[in-house]
N, C-alpha and C positions, 0 to 999 in steps of 0.2 A: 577593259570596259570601265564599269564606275569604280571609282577608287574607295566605294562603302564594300564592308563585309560583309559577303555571300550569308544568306542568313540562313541557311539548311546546314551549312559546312560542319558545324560539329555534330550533327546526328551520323555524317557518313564516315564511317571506320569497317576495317576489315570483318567482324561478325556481319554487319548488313551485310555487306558484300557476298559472305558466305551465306545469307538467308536466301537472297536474290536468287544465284545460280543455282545453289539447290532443289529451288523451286521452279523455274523456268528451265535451265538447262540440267536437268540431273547427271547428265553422261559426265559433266565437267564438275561436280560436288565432290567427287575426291581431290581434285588439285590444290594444292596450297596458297593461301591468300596471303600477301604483303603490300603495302604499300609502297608505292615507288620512289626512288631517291629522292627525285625534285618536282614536287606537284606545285599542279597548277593551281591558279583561282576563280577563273571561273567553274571548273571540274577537279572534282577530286579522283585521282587515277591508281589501282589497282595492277600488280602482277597478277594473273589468272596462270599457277602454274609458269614453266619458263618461255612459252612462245605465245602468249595472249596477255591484253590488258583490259580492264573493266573501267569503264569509263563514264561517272557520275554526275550530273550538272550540279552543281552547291547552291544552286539557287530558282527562282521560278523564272527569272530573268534571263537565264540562259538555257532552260528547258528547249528551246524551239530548236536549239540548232542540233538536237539530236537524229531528229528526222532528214535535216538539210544534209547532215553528213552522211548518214544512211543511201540519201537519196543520191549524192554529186561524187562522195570518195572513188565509187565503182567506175563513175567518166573520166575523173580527170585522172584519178592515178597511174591508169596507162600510157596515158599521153605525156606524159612529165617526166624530165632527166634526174629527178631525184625521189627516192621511197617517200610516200605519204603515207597514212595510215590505212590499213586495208579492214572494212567493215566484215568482220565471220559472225555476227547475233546481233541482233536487235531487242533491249529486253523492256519488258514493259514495268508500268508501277506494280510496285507490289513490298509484302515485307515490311510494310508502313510509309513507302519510300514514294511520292508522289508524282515521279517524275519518267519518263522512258529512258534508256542508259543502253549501252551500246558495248561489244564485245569487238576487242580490235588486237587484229595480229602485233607482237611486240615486231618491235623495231629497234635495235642496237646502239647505241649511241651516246655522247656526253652531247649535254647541253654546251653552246656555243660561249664560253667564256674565252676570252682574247689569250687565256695561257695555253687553252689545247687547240689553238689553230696555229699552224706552221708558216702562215703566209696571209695574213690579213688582205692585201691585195687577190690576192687570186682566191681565197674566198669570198669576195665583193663581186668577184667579175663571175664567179660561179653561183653565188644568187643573185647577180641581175638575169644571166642566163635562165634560169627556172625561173624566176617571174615571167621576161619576155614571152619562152614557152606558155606559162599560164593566160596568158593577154591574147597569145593567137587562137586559141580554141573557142570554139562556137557557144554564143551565149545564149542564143534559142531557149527557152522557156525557163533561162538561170534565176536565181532568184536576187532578184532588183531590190537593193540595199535597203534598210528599215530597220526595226527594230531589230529582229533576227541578226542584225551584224552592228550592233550599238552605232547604228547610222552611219558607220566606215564604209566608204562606197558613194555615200552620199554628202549634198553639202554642209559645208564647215559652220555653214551657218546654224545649224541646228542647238552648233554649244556656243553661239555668240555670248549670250546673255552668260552662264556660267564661267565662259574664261574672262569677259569684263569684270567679272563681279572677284574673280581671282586679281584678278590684276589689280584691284582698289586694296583686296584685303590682305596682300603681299607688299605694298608701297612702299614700304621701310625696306625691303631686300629688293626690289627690282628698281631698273630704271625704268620708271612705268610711261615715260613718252616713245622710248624706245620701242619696248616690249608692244605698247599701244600700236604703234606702226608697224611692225611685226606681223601682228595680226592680220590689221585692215589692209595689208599688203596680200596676205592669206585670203583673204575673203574676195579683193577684189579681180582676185587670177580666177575668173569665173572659169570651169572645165566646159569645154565646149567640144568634145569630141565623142566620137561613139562608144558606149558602154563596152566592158571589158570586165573579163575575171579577174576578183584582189582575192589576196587571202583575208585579209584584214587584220591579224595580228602577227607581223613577222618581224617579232623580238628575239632577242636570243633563247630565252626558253622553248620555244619553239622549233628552231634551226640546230639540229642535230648534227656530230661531229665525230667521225672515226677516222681513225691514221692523222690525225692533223686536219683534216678537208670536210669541207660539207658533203654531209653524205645522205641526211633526208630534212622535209619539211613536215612540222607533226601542228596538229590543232587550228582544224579549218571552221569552227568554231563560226566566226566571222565571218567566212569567204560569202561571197556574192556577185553580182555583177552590176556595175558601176564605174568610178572613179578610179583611179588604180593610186591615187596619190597619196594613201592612206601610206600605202607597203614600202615608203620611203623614210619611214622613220627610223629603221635599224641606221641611217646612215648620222647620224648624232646620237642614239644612244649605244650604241659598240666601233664604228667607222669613224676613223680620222684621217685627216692628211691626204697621202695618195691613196690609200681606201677609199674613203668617200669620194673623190675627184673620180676615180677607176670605177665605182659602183655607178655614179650619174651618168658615165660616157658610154657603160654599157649598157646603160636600160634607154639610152639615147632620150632623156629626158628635157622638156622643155622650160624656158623659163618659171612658167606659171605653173605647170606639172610641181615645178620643186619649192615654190614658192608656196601651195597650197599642203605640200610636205610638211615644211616648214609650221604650216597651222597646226596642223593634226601633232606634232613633236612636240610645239608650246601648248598647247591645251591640257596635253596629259603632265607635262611636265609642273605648270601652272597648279592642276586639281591635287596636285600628289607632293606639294613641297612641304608640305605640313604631316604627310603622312605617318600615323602613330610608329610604324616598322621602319625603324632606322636607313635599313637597305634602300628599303622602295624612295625614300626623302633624300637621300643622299645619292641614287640615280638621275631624279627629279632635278635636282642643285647641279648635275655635271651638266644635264638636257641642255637646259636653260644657262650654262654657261659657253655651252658649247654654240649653240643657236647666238646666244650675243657676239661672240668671238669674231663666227662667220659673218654676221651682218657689218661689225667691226671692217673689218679688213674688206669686203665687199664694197667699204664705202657708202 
């Protein structure tokens, strides 16, 4: 989502957390509270004990999608060829804590860094698979992309004015005639097809990895029903080569489907080149060299 710091994030630490369930769920106040190896940003994520996680929004901005999860985790999780998070509590504010937060079965896994997958190929062709999956199922009364999914789902046009206004104040690092038609190429592959389930954030933090293989997809956060072109960015920031070739033939994507990708990959990569955390700027810098490369050799 926005590339600013969640501004609740340092109040949540593991004592709240143990105020929370004490209070709400008492059966579960003796378990032991940790934090988990790799948290997220828009949620700060808790051990409950060894088979549950606690799951906190860090900010007011991503409040709403505690209820979306509540409400869609229980549809789509059965229907899907890979573990997603399974909702066991619902909890409300309280503790000082202003926000609803949600108690969710652990799920086993490393995050998806390119050393513990055994087969970059056949992990692409195994999340195009579980997307397509998510795309066939019924979007009857889903929730139609907005703010609740920082407008993923929806049109690109929304961060027109912010990635222009990236693209002026990067002009010593980018080629900004390029990068400029990059965009307007993004913008004018207008989506003209029927609404469909995205997750809306499927970065590698997200995409969980046992034995080598994907093995679930966590933080549906974002998910909604819309555009699917969004969930196409793992393919420039982890996918190269026959990866991403093998990841677009099996989502069977179309020109402008990957063209409108392509927006959604420079925009975040654009907002985040400057980013104070080294990591996040120096993903940002491969994005956006990786998007040039391709357009490169595309001609």
């Amino acid at each position: 989502m926005s590339a600013s710091a969640p501004t609740d994030a340092d109040r949540i630490d593991a004592a709240l957390v143990r105020r929370l369930v004490a209070e709400q769920f008492p059966h579960w106040a003796h378990l032991p509270v940790r934090p988990v190896a790799a948290g997220g940003w828009d949620n700060r994520t808790f051990h409950l004990g060894d088979e549950m996680t606690v799951r906190l929004p860090s900010g007011a901005g991503y409040a709403a999608q505690v209820a979306k999860e509540q409400r869609w985790l229980p549809y789509l999780g059965p229907r899907l060829p890979l573990q997603v998070p399974t909702p066991l509590a619902y909890g409300r504010p309280g503790a000082g804590y202003p926000y609803a937060w949600s108690v969710c079965r652990w799920i086993e896994g490393h995050t998806a860094r390119g050393e513990r997958i055994d087969d970059l190929t056949r992990f692409a062709t195994d999340l195009a698979a579980f997307l397509r999956a998510l795309r066939r199922l019924d979007v009857t009364d889903g929730p139609v992309a907005g703010p609740h999914s920082a407008w993923r789902g929806g049109p690109l046009s929304t961060y027109d004015a912010e990635t222009r206004a990236a693209i002026e104040a990067h002009r010593d690092r980018v080629p900004v005639d390029v990068v400029t038609g990059l965009w307007q190429a993004a913008l004018d592959a207008a989506w003209a097809g029927p609404p469909v389930w995205f997750h809306g954030d499927v970065a590698y933090g997200n995409l969980l990895v046992r034995d080598g293989r994907l093995a679930a997809v966590i933080d549906f956060g974002c998910c909604g029903v819309g555009d699917p072109a969004c969930d196409t960015v793992i393919a420039w920031t982890l996918l190269y080569g026959a990866s991403r070739a093998a990841f677009r033939d099996a989502l069977g994507l179309d020109a402008a489907t990957w063209a409108r990708g392509r927006g959604w990959a420079l925009w975040k990569a654009l907002i985040t080149l400057d980013d104070p955390a080294p990591a996040r700027a120096a993903e940002a810098r491969h994005v956006l060299d990786e998007l040039l490369a391709e357009h490169a050799v595309a001609g």
